[in-house]
C-alpha positions as CSV (number, residue, x, y, z in Angstrom):
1,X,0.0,0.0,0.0
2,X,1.0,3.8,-1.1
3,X,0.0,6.6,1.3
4,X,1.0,9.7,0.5
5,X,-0.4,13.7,1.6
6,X,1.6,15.9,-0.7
7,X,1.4,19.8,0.2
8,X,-0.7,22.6,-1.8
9,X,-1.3,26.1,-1.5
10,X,-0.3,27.6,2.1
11,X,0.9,24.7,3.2
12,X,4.9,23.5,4.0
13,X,6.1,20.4,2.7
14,X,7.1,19.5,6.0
15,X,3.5,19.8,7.6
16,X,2.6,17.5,4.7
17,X,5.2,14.9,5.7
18,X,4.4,14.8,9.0
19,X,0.7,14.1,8.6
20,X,1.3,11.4,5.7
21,X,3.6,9.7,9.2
22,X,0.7,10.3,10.9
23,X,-2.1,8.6,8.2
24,X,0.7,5.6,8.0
25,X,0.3,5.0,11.7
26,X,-3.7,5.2,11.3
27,X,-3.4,2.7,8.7
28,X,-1.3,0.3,10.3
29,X,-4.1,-0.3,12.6
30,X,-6.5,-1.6,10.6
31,X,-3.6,-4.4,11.0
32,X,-0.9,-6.4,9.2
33,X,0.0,-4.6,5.9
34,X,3.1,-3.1,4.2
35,X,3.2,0.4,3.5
36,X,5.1,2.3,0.9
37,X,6.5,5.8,1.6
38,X,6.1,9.3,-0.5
39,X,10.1,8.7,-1.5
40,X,9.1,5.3,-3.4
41,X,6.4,7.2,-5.1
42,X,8.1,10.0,-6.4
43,X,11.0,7.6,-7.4
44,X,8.2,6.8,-10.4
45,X,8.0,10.2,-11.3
46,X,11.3,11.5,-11.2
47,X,11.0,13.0,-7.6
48,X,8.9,16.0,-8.5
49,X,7.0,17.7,-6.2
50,X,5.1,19.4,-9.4
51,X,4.5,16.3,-11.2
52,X,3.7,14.4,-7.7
53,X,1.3,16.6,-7.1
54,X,-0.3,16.4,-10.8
55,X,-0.7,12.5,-10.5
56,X,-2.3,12.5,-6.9
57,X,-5.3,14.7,-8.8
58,X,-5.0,11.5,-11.5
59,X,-7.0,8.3,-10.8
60,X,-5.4,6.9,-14.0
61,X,-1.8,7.5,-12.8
62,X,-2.5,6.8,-9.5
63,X,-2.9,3.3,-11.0
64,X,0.2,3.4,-13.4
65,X,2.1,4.3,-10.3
66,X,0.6,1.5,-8.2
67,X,1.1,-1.2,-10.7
68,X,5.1,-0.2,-11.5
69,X,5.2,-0.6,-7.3
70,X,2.9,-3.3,-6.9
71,X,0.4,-2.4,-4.5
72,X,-3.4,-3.5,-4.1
73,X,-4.2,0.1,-2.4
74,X,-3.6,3.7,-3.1
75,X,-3.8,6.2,-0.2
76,X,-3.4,9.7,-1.6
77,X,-4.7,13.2,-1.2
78,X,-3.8,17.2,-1.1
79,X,-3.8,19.5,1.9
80,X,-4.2,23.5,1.4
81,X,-4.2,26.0,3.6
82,X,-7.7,29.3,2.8
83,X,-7.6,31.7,5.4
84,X,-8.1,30.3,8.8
85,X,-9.3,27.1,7.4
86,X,-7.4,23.9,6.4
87,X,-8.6,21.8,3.3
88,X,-7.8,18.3,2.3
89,X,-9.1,15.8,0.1
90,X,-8.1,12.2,0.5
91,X,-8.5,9.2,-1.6
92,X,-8.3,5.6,-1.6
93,X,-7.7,3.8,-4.7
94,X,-8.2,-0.1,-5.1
95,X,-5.4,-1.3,-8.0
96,X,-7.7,-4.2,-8.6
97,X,-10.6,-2.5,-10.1
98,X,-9.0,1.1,-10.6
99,X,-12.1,2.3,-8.8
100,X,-11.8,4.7,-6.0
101,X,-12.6,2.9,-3.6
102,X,-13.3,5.8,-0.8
103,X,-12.9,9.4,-0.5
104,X,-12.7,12.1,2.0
105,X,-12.8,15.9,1.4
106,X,-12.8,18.5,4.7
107,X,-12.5,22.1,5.1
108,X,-10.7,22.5,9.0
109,X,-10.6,25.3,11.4
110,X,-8.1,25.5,13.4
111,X,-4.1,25.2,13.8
112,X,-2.0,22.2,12.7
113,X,-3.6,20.3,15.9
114,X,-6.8,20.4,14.6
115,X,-5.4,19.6,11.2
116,X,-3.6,16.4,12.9
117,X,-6.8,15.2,14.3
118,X,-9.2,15.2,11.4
119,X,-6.9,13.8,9.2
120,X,-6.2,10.9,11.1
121,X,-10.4,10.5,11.6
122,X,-10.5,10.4,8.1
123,X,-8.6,7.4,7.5
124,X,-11.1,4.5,9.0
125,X,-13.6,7.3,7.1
126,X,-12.1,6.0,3.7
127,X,-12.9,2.3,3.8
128,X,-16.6,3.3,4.4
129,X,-19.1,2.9,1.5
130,X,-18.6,5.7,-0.6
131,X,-21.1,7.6,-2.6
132,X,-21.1,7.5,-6.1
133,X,-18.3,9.7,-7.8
134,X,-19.1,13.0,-9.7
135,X,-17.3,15.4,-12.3
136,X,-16.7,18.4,-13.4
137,X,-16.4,20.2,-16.5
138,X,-15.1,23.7,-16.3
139,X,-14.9,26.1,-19.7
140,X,-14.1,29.7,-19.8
141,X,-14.1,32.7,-22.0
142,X,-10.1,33.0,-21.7
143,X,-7.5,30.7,-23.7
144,X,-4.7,29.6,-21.4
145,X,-7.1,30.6,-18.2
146,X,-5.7,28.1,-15.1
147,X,-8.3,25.7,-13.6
148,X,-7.7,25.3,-9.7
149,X,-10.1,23.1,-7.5
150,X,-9.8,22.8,-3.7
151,X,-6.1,24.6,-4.4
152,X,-5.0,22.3,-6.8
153,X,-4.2,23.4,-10.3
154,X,-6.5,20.8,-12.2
155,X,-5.9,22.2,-15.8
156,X,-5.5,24.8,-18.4
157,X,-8.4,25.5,-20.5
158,X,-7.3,25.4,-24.5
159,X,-10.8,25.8,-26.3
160,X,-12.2,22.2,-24.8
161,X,-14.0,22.4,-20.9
162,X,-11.2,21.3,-18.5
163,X,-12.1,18.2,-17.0
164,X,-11.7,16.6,-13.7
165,X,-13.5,13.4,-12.5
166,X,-13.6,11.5,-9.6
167,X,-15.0,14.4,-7.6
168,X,-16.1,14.0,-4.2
169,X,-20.0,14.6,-3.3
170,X,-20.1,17.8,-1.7
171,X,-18.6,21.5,-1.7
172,X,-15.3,22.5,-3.6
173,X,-13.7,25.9,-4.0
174,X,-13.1,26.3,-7.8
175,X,-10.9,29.1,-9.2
176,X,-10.0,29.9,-12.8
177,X,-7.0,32.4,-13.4
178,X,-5.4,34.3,-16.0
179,X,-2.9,37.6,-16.5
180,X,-4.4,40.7,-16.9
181,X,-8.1,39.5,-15.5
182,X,-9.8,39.2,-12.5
183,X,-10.1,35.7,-10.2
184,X,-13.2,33.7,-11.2
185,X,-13.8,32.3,-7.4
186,X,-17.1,30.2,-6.9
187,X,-17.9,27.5,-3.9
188,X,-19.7,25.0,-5.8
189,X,-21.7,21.6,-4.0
190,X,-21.5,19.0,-6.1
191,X,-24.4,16.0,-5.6
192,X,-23.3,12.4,-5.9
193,X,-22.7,11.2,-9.7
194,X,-23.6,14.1,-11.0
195,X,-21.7,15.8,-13.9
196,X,-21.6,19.8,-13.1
197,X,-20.5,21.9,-16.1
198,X,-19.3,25.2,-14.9
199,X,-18.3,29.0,-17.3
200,X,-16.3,30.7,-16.0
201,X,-16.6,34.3,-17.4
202,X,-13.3,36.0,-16.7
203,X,-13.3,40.1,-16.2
204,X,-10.5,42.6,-17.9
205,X,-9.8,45.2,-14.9
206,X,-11.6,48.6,-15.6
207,X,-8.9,51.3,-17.1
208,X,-8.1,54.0,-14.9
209,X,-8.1,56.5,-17.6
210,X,-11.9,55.3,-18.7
211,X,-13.5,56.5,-15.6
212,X,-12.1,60.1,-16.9
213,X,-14.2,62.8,-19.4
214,X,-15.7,66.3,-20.1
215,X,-16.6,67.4,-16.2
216,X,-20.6,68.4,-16.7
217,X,-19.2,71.9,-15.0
218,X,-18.5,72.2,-19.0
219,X,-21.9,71.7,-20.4
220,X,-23.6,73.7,-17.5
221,X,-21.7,76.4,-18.1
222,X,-21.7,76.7,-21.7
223,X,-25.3,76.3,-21.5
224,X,-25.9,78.8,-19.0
225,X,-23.5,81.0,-21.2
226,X,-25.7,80.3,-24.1
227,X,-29.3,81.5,-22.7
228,X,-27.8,84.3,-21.3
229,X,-25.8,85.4,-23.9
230,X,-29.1,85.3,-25.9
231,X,-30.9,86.9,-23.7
232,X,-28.6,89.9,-23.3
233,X,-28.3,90.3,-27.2
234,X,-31.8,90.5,-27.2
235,X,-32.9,92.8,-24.3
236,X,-29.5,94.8,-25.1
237,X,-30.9,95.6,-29.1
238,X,-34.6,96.3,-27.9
239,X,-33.2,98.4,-25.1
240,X,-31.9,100.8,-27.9
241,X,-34.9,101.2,-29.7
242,X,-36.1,104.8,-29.7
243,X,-39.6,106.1,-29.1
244,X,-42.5,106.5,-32.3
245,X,-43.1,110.3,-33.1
246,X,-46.0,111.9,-32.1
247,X,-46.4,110.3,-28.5
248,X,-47.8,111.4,-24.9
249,X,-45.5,112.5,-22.6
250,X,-47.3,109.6,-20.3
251,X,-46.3,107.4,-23.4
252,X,-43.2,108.8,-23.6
253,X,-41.9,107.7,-19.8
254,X,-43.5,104.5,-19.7
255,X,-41.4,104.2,-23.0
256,X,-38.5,104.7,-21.3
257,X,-39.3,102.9,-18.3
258,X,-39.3,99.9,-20.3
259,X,-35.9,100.1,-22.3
260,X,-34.2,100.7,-18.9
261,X,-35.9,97.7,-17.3
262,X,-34.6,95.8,-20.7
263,X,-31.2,97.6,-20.7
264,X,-31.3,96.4,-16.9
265,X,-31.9,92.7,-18.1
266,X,-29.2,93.2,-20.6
267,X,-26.7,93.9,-18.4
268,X,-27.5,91.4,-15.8
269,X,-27.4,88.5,-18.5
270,X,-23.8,89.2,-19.9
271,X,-23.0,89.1,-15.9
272,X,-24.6,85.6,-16.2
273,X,-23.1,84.5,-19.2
274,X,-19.2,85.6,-18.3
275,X,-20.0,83.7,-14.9
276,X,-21.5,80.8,-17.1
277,X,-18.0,81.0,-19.3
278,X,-16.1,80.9,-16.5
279,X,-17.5,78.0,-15.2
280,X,-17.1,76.0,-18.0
281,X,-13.4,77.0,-18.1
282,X,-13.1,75.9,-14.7
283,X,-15.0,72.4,-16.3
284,X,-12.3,72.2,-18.5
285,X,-9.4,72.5,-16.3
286,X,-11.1,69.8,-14.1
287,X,-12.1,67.3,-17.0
288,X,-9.7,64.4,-17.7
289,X,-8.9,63.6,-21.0
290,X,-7.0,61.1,-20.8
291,X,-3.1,62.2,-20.1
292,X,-0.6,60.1,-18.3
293,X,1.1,62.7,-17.1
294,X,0.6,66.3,-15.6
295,X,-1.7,67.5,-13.3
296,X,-4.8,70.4,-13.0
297,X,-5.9,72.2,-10.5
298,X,-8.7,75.5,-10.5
299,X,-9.8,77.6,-7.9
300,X,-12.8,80.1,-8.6
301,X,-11.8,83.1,-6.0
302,X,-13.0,87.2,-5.5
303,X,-10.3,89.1,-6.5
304,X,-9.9,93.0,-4.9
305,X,-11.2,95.8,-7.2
306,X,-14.6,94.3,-7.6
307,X,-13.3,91.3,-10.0
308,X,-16.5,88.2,-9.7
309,X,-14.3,85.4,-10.5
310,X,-10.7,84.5,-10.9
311,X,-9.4,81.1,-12.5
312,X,-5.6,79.5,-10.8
313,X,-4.4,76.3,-12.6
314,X,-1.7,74.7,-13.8
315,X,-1.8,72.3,-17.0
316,X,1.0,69.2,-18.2
């Protein structure tokens, strides 16, 4: 018999070691049987952690490896390390049949203690029935995206759904990976035998400079600039209108009356639209359009003398 816990994400090799001494002990008790270390079984593979770790995720060379070693059993699993929690999945693999022949998967709280003591309750856990195997099939929108279940890299996804069977019945972290996108991360719960096809649909990181533009300062202010403007043309020309011949002196003053209530309105609307100008040149000065470099800064201030508004900023 082979038993053998190799070490995954956030977890030492030496941690790993120790509890595959542990699981050896917690075999032996189940009585009279010879066990074969993790240095035999890496002597098949060329005593690579990497590729040791790829063929414990492998049913299929789980078995090539237990038929060049001669063994009837397989004991071989992954332990990784998510936050405060531990997680290791376990298999037991009968050369006979090249079935799996049991299967435990637990997420741990706790320090290496903890750890210690549910992997060893796992072991007598492993010659229990065990429920029907399931699979998955994972596909994504990125070519050469990284396929990572329970902290194990599982595949890379080259047009076809990486595949991994042999699942164990119940809930897996799956993560799919790739440069210049954002981690896919989903907990999914898998149901005995069931074949759970999964896309991943990676996301391209939002571009700084996108989030930039025209600051609406720009369009309220030219806008504002506009009416007004109009408005003081207007009032300004029919302000400077004169009087009809022949008209009452009554006529006459309510006449006037009314171009200086225009003229009034004249004035007060280029005040409005240079105010309105100014704001969008202060829209301007604020808007990003897209420069790496270079900064801008305004400041709308009363200057002495009477002056409304004031403009301070520097440009790239």
């Amino acid at each position: 018999m082979v038993v053998i816990l190799l070490a995954s994400a956030g977890v030492d090799p030496e941690t790993a070691d120790a509890l595959t001494e542990l699981a050896i002990g917690a075999v032996a008790t189940r009585g009279h049987v010879s066990i074969v270390g993790k240095e035999e079984f890496q002597a098949q593979l060329g005593h690579s952690e990497a590729r040791s770790a790829e063929c414990v995720s492998s049913t299929a060379c789980l078995g090539r490896v237990g038929v060049h070693l001669g063994v009837d059993e397989i004991i071989a699993g992954t332990i990784a390390r998510r936050g405060d929690r531990w997680i290791f999945n376990i298999n037991r693999i009968d050369m006979r049949s090249g079935n799996v022949a049991g299967r435990v998967f637990r997420e741990v709280p706790g320090d290496v203690g903890a750890l210690a003591d549910a992997v060893q309750a796992a072991i007598p856990e492993l010659y229990a029935q065990v429920a029907e195997a399931a699979q998955l099939l994972v596909s994504t929108n990125v070519d050469g995206a990284e396929v990572v279940v329970d902290g194990v890299l599982i595949g890379v996804y080259r047009g076809e759904a990486v595949e991994l069977a042999d699942v164990a019945p119940g809930r897996h972290e799956l993560v799919v990976t790739a440069a210049g996108y954002f981690d896919w991360t989903r907990v999914v719960n898998v149901a005995p035998g069931a074949t759970m096809q999964i896309e991943a649909s990676l996301e391209v990181p939002e571009d700084p400079g996108e989030s930039g533009g025209i600051s609406p300062l720009v369009w309220i202010g030219f806008g504002t600039a506009a009416v007004a403007g109009g408005m003081a043309i207007y009032f300004g020309v029919s302000s400077q209108e004169e009087p009809e011949a022949g008209i009452t002196q009554a006529e006459a003053e309510a006449f006037l009356d009314t171009k200086n209530t225009e003229a009034t309105i004249a004035n007060v609307s280029m005040v409005v639209a240079g105010a309105g100008l100014v704001l969008a040149i202060i829209g301007l000065l604020l808007s990003d359009f897209g420069g790496d470099e270079g900064g801008v800064t305004a400041a709308a201030t009363p200057l002495e003398g009477g002056a409304l508004l004031s403009l301070r900023g520097s440009l790239p």
